[in-house]
C-alpha positions as CSV (number, residue, x, y, z in Angstrom):
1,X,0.0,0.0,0.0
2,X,1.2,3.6,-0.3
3,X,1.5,5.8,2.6
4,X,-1.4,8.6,1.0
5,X,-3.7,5.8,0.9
6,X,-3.3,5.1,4.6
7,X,-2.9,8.3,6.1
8,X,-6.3,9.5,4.1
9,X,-8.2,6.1,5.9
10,X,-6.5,7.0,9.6
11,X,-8.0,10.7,9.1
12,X,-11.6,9.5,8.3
13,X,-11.9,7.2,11.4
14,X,-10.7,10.1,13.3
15,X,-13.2,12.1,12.0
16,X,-16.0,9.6,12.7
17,X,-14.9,8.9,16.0
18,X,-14.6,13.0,16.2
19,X,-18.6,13.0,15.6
20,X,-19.2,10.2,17.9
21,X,-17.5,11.9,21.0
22,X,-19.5,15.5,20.4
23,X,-23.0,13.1,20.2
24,X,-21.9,11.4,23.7
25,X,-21.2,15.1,25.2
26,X,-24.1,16.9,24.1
27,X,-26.2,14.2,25.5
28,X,-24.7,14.4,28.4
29,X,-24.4,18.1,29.1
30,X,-28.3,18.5,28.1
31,X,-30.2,19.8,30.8
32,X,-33.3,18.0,32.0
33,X,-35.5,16.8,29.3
34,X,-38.7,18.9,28.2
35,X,-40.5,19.0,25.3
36,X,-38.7,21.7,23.6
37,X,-35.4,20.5,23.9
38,X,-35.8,16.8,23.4
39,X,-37.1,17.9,19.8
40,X,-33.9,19.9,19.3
41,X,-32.1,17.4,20.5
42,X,-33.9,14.3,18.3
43,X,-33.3,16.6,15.4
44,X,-29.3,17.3,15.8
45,X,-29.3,13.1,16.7
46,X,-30.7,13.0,13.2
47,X,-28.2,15.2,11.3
48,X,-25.6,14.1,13.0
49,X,-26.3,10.3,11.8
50,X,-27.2,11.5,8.3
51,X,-23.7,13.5,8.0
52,X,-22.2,10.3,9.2
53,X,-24.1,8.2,6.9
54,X,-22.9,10.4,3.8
55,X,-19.1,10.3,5.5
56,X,-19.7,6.5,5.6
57,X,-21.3,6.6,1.3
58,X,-18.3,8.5,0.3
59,X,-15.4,6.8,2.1
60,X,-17.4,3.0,0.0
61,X,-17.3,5.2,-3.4
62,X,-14.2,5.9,-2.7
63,X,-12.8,2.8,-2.2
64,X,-14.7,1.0,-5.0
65,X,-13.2,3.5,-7.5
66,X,-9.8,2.2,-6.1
67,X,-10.6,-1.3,-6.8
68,X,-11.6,-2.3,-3.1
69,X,-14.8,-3.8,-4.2
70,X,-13.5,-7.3,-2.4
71,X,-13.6,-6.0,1.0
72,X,-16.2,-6.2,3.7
73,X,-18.8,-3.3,4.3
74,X,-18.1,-1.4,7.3
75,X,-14.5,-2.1,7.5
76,X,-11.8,0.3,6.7
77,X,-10.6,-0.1,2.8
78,X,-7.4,-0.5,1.8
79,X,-5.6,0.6,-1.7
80,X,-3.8,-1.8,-3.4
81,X,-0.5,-1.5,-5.0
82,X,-0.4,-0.6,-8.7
83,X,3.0,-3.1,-8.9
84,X,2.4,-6.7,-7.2
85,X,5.8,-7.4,-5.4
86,X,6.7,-10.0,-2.8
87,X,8.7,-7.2,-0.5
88,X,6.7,-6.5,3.1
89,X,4.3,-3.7,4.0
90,X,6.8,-1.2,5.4
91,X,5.3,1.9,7.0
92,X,6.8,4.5,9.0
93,X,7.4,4.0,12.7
94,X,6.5,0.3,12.0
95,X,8.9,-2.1,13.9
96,X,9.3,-5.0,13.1
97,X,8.9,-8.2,14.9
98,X,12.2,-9.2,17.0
99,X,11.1,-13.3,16.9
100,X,12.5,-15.4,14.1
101,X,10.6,-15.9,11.0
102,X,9.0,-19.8,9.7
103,X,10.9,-20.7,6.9
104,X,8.0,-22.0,4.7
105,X,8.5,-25.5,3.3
106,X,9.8,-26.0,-0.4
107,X,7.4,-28.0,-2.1
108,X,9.1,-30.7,-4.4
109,X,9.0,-29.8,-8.0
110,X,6.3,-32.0,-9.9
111,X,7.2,-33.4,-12.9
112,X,4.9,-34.1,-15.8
113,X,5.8,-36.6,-18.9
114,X,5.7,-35.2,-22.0
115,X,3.7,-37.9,-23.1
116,X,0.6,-39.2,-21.8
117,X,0.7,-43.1,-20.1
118,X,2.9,-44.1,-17.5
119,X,6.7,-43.7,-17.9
120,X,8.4,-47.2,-16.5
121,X,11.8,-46.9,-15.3
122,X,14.6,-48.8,-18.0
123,X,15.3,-52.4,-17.4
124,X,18.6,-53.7,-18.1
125,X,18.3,-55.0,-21.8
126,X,19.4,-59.2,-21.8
127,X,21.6,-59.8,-24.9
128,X,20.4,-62.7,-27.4
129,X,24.3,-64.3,-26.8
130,X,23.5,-65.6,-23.5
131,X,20.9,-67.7,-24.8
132,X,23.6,-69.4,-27.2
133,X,25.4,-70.1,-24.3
134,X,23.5,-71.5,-22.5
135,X,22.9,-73.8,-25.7
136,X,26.4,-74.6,-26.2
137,X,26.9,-75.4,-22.7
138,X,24.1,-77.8,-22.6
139,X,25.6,-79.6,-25.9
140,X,28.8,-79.6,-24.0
141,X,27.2,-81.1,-21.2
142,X,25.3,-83.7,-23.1
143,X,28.6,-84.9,-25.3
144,X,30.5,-85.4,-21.7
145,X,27.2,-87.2,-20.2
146,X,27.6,-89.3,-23.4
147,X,31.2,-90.4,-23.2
148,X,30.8,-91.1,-19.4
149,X,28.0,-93.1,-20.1
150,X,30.0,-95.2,-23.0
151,X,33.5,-95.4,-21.0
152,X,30.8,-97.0,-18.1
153,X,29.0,-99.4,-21.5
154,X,32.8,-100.8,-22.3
155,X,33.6,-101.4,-19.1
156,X,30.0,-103.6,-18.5
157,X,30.2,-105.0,-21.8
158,X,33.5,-106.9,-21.0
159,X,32.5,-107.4,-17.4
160,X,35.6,-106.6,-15.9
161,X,34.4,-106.8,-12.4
162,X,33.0,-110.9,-12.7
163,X,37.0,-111.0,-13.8
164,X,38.7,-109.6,-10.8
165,X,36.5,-111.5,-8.6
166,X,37.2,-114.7,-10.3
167,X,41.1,-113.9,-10.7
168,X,41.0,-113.1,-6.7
169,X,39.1,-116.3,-6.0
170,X,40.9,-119.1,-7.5
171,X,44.4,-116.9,-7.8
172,X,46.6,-117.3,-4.2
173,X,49.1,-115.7,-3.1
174,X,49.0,-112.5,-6.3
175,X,46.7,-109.9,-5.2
176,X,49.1,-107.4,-5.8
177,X,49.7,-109.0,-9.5
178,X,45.9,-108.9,-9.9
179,X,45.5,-105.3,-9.2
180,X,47.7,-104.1,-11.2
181,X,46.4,-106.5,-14.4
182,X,43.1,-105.1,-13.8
183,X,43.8,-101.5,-13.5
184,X,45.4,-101.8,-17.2
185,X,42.8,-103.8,-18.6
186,X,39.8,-101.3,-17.2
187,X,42.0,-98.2,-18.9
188,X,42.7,-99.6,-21.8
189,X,38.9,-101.4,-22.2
190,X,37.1,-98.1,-21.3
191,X,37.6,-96.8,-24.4
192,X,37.4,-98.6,-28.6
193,X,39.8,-96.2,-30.2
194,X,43.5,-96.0,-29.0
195,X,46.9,-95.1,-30.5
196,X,48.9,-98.5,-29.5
197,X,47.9,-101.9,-28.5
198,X,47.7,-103.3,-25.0
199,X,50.9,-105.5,-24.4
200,X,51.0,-107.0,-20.9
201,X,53.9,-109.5,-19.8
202,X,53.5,-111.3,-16.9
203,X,56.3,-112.7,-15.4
204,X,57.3,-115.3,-12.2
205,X,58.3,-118.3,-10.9
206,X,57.1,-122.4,-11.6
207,X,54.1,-122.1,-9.9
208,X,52.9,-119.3,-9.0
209,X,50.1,-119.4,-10.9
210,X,50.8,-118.1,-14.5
211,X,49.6,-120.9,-16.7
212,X,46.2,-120.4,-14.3
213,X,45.6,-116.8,-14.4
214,X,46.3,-116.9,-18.3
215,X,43.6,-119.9,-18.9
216,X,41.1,-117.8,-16.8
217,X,41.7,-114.5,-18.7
218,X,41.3,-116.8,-21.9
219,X,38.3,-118.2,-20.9
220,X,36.6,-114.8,-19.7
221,X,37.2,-112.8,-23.0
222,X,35.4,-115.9,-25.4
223,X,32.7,-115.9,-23.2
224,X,32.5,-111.9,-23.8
225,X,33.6,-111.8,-27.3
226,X,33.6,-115.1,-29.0
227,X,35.9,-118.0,-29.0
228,X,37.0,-117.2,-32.5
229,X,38.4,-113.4,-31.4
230,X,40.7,-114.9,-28.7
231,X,44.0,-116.3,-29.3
232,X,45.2,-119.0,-26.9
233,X,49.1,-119.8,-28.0
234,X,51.4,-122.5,-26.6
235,X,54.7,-122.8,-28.3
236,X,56.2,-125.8,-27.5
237,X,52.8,-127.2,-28.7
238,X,52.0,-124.9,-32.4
239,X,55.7,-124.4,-32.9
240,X,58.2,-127.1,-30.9
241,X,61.3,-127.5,-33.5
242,X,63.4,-124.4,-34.1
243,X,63.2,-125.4,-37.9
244,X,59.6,-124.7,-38.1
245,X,60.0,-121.4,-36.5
246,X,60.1,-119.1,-39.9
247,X,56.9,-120.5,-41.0
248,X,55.4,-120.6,-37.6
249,X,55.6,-116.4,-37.3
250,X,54.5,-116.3,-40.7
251,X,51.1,-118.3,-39.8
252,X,51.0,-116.3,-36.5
253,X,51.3,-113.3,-38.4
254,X,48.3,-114.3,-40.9
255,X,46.0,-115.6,-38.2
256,X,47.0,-112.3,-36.0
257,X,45.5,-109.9,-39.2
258,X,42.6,-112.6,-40.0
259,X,41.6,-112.0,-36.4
260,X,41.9,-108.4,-36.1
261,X,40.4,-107.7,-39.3
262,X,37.2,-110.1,-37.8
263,X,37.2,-108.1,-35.3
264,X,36.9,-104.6,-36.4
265,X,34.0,-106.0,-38.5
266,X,32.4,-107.0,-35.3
267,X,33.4,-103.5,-33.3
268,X,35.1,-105.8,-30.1
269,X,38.9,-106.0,-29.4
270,X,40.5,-109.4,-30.0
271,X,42.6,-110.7,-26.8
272,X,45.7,-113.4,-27.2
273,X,47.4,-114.8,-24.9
274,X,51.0,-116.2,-25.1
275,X,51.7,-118.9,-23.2
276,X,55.3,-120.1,-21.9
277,X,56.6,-116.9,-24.2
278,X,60.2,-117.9,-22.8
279,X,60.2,-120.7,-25.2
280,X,59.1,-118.5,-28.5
281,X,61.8,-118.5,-31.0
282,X,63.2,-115.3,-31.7
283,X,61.8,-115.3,-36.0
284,X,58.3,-115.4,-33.6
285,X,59.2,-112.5,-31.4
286,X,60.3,-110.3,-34.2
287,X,56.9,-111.0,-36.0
288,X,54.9,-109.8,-32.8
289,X,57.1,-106.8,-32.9
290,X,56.5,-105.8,-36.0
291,X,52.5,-106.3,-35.5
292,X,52.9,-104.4,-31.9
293,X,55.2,-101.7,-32.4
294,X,54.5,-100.9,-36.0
295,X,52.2,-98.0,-36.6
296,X,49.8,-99.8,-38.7
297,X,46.1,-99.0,-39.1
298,X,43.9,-98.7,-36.9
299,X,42.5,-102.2,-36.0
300,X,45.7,-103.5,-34.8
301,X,45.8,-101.0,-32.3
302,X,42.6,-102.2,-30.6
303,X,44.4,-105.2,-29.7
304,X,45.4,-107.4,-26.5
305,X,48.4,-109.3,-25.9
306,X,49.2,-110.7,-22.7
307,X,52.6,-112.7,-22.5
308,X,53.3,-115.5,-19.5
309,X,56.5,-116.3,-19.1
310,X,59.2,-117.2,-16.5
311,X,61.6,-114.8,-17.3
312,X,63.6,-113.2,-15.0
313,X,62.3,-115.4,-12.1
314,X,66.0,-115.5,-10.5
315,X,66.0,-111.6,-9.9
316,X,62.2,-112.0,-8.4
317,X,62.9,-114.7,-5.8
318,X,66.8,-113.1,-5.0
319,X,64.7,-109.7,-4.2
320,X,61.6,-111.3,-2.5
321,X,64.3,-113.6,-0.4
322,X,66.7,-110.2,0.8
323,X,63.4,-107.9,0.8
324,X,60.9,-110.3,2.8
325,X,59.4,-107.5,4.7
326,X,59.1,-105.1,2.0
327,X,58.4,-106.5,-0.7
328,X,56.4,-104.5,-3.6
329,X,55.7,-105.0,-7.5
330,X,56.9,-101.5,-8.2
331,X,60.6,-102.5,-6.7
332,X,60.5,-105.6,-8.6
333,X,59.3,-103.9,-12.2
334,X,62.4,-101.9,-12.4
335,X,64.6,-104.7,-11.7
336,X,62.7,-107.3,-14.3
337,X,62.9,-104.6,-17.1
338,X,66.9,-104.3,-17.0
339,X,67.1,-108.6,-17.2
340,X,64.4,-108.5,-19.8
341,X,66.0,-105.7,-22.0
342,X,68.6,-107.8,-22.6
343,X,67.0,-110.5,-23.9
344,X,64.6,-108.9,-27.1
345,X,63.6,-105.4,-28.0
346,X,59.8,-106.5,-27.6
347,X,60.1,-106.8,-23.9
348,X,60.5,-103.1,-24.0
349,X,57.2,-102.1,-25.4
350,X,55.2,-104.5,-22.7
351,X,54.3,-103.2,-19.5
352,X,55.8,-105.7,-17.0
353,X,53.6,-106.8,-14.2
354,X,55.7,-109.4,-11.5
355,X,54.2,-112.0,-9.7
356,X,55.9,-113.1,-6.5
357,X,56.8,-116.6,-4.4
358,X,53.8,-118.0,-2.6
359,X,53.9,-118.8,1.5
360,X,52.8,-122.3,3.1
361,X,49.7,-120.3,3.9
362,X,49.2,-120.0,-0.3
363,X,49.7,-123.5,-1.0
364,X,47.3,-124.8,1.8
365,X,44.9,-122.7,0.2
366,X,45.5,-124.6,-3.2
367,X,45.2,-128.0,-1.7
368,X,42.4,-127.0,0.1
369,X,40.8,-125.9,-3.6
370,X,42.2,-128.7,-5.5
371,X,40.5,-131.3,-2.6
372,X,37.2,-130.0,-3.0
373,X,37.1,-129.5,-6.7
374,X,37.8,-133.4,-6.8
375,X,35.4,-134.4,-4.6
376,X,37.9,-135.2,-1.1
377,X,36.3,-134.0,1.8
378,X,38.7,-131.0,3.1
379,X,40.2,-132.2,6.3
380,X,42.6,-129.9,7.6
381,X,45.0,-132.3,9.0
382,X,45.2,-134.0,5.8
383,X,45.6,-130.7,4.0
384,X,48.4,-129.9,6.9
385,X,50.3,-133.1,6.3
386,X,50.4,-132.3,2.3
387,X,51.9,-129.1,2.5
388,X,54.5,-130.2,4.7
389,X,55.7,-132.4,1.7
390,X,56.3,-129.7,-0.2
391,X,59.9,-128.1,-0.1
392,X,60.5,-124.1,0.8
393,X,63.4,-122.0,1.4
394,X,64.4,-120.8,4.9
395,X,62.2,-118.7,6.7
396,X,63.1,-115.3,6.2
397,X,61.6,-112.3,8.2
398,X,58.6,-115.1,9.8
399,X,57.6,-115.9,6.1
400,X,58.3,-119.5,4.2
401,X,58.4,-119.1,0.7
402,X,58.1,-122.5,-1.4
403,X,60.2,-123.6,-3.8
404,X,57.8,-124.7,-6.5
405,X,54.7,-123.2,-5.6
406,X,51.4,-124.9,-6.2
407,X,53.0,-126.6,-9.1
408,X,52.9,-130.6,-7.3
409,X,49.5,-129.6,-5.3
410,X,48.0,-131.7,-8.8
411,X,50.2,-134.7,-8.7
412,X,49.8,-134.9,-4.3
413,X,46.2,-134.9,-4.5
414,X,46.5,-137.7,-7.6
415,X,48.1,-139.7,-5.4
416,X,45.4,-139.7,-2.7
């Protein structure tokens, strides 16, 4: 407001409450009423309130010419500013209040989309790659699933397990020996295609159970594969004179490819076994040589051959006899491979797996076996009494070793 405005609205209130004080004090100062003067008196009443009415019509016009038509009736009017601003009412001799101010509340600023509909906040966009990931590593997943689940159908289809439990059953005295047969077969079986062919030599004293363990292994793989895919080779009985011995590798050779090639037709791997292999002349071990060591194609090298032999049996029994109470098939395979070197180049591409001297308690266990499969009732003092025939070296470290193993258990119990 400007300061005309409201010093022209304080002098009209004056002025009116000017008028009301002379109407209190001429009614009071009037003298006792009569007829005379209370007429007098009604009639300056009366233009005393029209005067003030007129005041009172003047001061509305007034301030309805000013724009003041929003205001009450009867209350003072008040100009408004020609320029709007947001500075306070300062007047003259106004103080202002001492007390601190409310700070008014900022309002947050609302924000309209510039489009109509909802706006969603941006998800993080997936790429289209991830789901060819996750389609690779299921094929991935699938392809190792599958060759687990065909290293686990070779390994049933030759029953590998019936084997060991057979070979540990009826084979005394070589569960070390059996162990370590097994472990080769079960790595070499799990699997149809390799780059070489299994050669296994098995090696020991008379009687420990060679001959045995090589007819059982013989007699396992043509019930799994077929009589005509397994080789079982004697030499002093296909091949006795040293004359004969260029044309016997020759025929070995032929019925070696006849049954290899029959067998990749078939999809199994042929097994032949070599018995008494420290009788083969040396025109036959050059010919399995050749077929073993020779990169030829691929059918010959999904191929078996397991040699028995009793080479090297001094250095077995001088180590078992000075080494009684540590005695282990990985000291002795060193040892076997220097003799064996020696003796032919093909000795070097087997992998040489020693069998040990059997104890008193071994061949006990054969009689008992070779009683009951005859049809003796097994009577232990009778058992006792046949084991003591048998001869054994002096007892070294509270073991006694025998001399010819379970090779006379046959011809004892004969006698009986």
């Amino acid at each position: 407001m400007s300061l005309s405005s409201t010093t022209e609205s304080h002098s009209e209130e004056e002025q009116d409450e000017g008028l009301n004080d002379s109407v209190d004090e001429r009614v009071k100062v009037s003298p006792a009423p009569s007829l005379t003067n209370f007429s007098s008196s009604l009639c300056a009443v009366i233009r005393i309130k029209q005067k003030y009415q007129a005041l009172k019509r003047r001061r509305q016009e007034k301030v309805l010419a000013r724009g003041g038509s929003g205001s009450l009736v009867g209350l003072p009017g008040h100009a408004s500013p020609k320029i709007f601003t947001f500075d306070p009412l300062s007047l003259p001799g106004a103080q202002t209040s001492s007390g601190p101010q409310k700070k008014k509340r900022r309002k947050r600023k609302v924000l309209f989309p510039e489009r109509q509909g909802r706006r969603v906040a941006p998800g993080q966009e997936h790429s289209r790659a991830k789901y060819c990931l996750y389609l690779l590593c299921t094929i991935v997943f699938l392809q190792v699933y599958n060759a687990i689940e065909n290293l686990d159908d070779h390994v049933l289809r030759y029953d590998l397990d019936g084997l060991e439990k057979t070979m540990r059953r009826e084979v005394f005295g070589q569960q070390v020996a059996v162990e370590s047969l097994m472990t080769h077969l079960k790595d070499y079986l799990s699997t149809y295609v390799h780059n070489k062919p299994l050669v296994i030599s098995l090696h020991g004293p008379s009687g420990v159970g060679k001959s045995h363990l090589g007819r059982l292994l013989a007699a396992h793989f043509r019930s799994i594969v077929g009589e005509p895919l397994v080789l079982q080779y004697y030499v002093l009985h296909h091949c006795p004179l040293e004359d004969d011995a260029p044309r016997c590798a020759r025929d070995l050779a032929i019925l070696i490819s006849m049954t290899v090639e029959r067998a990749e037709e078939e999809e199994k791997i042929p097994v032949f076994v070599f018995d008494e292999a420290e009788h083969m002349h040396v025109e036959i071990l050059d010919a399995l040589r050749r077929l073993v060591a020779e990169r030829r194609t691929n059918e010959y090298m999904n191929t078996i051959y397991i040699f028995l032999s009793n080479l090297g049996h001094q250095d077995i029994t001088k180590h078992m006899l000075h080494n009684a109470s540590s005695v282990a098939s990985s000291d002795l395979a060193p040892i076997l491979r220097q003799t064996l070197s020696q003796l032919h180049p093909l000795w070097a591409e087997a992998t040489l797996v020693p069998l040990g001297l059997l104890e008193k308690s071994h061949v006990t266990e054969c009689f008992l076996e070779e009683l009951t499969r005859e049809g003796f009732y097994p009577d232990r003092n009778n058992i006792e009494r046949l084991a003591a025939e048998i001869t054994y070296y002096a007892v070294v470290a509270g073991r006694e070793y025998s001399r010819t193993g379970c090779k006379q258990v046959v011809s004892k119990v004969n006698t009986l």
